[in-house]
VEXGU-52448 format. One record per residue (C-alpha): x, y, z; residue number from 1. Coordinates in steps of 0.1 Angstrom, whole numbers, plus 2048, in hexadecimal, padded with zeros to 3 digits. Example, Ala and Ser with C-alpha at 12.3 -4.5 7.8 and 13.67 -1.06 7.14 Angstrom:
! VEXGU-52448
NODE   east   north    up   num
NODE    87B     7D3   84E     1
NODE    889     7F5   847     2
//
This chain:
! VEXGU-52448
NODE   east   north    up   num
NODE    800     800   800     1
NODE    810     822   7F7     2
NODE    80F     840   80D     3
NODE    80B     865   808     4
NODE    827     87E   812     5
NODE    837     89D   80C     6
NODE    85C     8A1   808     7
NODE    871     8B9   821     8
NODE    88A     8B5   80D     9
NODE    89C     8A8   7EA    10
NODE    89D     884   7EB    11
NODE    8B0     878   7CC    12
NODE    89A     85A   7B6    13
NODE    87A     86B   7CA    14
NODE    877     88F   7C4    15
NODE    87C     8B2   7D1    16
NODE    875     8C6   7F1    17
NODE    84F     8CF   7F1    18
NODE    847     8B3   7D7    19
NODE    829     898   7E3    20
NODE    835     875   7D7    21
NODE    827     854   7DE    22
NODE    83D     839   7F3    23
NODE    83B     818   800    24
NODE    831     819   823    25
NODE    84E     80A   82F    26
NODE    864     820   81D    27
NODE    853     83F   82F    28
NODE    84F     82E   850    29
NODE    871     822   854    30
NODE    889     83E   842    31
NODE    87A     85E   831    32
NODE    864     86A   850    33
NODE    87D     85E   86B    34
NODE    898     873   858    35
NODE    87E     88F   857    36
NODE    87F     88C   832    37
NODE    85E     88C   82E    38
NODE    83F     88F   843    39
NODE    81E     882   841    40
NODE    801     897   827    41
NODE    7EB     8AB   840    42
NODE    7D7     8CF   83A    43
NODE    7F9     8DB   84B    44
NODE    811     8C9   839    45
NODE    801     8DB   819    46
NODE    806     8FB   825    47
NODE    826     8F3   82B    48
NODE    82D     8E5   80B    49
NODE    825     904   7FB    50
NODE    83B     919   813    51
NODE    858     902   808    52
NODE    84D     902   7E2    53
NODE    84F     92C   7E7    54
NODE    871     928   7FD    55
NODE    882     912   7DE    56
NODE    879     927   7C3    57
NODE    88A     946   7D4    58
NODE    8A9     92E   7DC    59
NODE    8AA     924   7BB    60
NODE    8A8     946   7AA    61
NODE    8C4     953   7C0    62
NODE    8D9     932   7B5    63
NODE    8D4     938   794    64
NODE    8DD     95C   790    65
NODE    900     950   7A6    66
NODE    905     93C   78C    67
NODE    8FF     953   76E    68
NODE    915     969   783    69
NODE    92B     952   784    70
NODE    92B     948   762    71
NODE    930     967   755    72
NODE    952     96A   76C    73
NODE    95E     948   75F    74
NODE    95A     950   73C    75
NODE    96F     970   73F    76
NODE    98A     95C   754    77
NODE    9AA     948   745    78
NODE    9BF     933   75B    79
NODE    9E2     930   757    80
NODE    9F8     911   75F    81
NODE    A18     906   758    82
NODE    A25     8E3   74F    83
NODE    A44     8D5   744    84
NODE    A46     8C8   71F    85
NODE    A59     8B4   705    86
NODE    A61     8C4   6E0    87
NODE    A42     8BE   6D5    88
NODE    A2A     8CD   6F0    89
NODE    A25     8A9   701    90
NODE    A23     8B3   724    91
NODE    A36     89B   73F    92
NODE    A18     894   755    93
NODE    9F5     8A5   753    94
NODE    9E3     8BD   75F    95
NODE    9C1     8B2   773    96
NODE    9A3     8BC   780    97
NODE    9AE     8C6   7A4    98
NODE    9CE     8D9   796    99
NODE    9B0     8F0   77D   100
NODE    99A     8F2   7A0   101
NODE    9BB     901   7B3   102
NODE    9BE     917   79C   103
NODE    9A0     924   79A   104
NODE    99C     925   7BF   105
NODE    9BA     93A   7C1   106
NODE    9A9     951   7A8   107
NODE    98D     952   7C3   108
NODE    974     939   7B3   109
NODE    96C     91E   7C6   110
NODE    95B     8FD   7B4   111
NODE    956     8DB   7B5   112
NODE    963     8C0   7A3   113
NODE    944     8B2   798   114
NODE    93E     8D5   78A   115
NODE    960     8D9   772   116
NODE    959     8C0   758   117
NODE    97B     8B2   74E   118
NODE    979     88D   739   119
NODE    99E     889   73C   120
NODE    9BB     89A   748   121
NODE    9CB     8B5   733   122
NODE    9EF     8A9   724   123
NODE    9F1     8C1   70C   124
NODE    9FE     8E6   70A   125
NODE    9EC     903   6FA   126
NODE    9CB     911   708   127
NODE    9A8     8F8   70B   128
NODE    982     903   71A   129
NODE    972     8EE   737   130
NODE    94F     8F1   73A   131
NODE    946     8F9   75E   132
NODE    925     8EA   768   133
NODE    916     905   77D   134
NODE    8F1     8FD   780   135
NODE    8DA     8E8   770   136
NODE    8D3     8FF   756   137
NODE    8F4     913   755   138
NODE    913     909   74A   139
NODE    933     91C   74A   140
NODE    957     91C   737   141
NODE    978     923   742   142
NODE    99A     922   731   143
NODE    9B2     913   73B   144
NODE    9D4     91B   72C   145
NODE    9F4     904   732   146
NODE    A15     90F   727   147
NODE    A38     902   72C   148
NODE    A45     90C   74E   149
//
């Protein structure tokens, strides 16, 4: 028998904060309501669903002009690092993902790794563009320029 509730908060495979979903009974009984996760639908409980629906669109505005902000800072930004090579630009090691994210953190941007979207690690000199996954629905660039050093 599936139960009723409202979600307090984002439960990945389930849904978002505010969102009614339908669960097994165990499932609510023994995890999302113990973990105040999600609560039981009641008149109250809608209220406060809309209160939290109101609450998450204002958080989410304000996230995603950060990250247009943001965005826009990146795209005007080029990070330079150095690297030893051989004759023909083949660099002896590589360049990864956390050497780019301390850079950038010493340019005062702080970001994830999840967020700097690197397939592979650079080996290469001359300039290349990461895409910097900043929101859902924004997506940034930053160069990243490696000379011989």
């Amino acid at each position: 028998m599936a139960k009723e509730l409202i979600l307090l908060s984002e439960v990945d495979g389930l849904g978002g904060e505010g969102e009614i979903v339908r669960v097994a009974e165990g499932y609510a009984r023994n995890y999302l309501v113990p973990q105040k996760l999600a609560a039981v639908v009641t008149p109250a409980t809608r209220r406060l669903v809309e209160k939290l629906k109101a609450q998450r669109l204002a958080r989410e505005a304000a996230t995603l002009k950060e990250a247009e902000e943001l965005a826009k800072r990146l795209s005007t930004l080029s990070v330079k690092m150095t690297a030893k090579a051989g004759e023909q630009g083949q660099m002896f090691g590589s360049i990864n993902a956390a050497d780019v994210l301390a850079a950038l953190e010493a340019e005062g941007i702080k970001l994830s790794k999840k967020q700097l979207e690197l397939a592979a690690p650079i080996k290469q000199l001359g300039t290349i563009e990461l895409p910097v996954k900043l929101h859902p629905s924004v997506t940034g660039t930053v160069k990243v320029s490696v000379v011989e050093g």
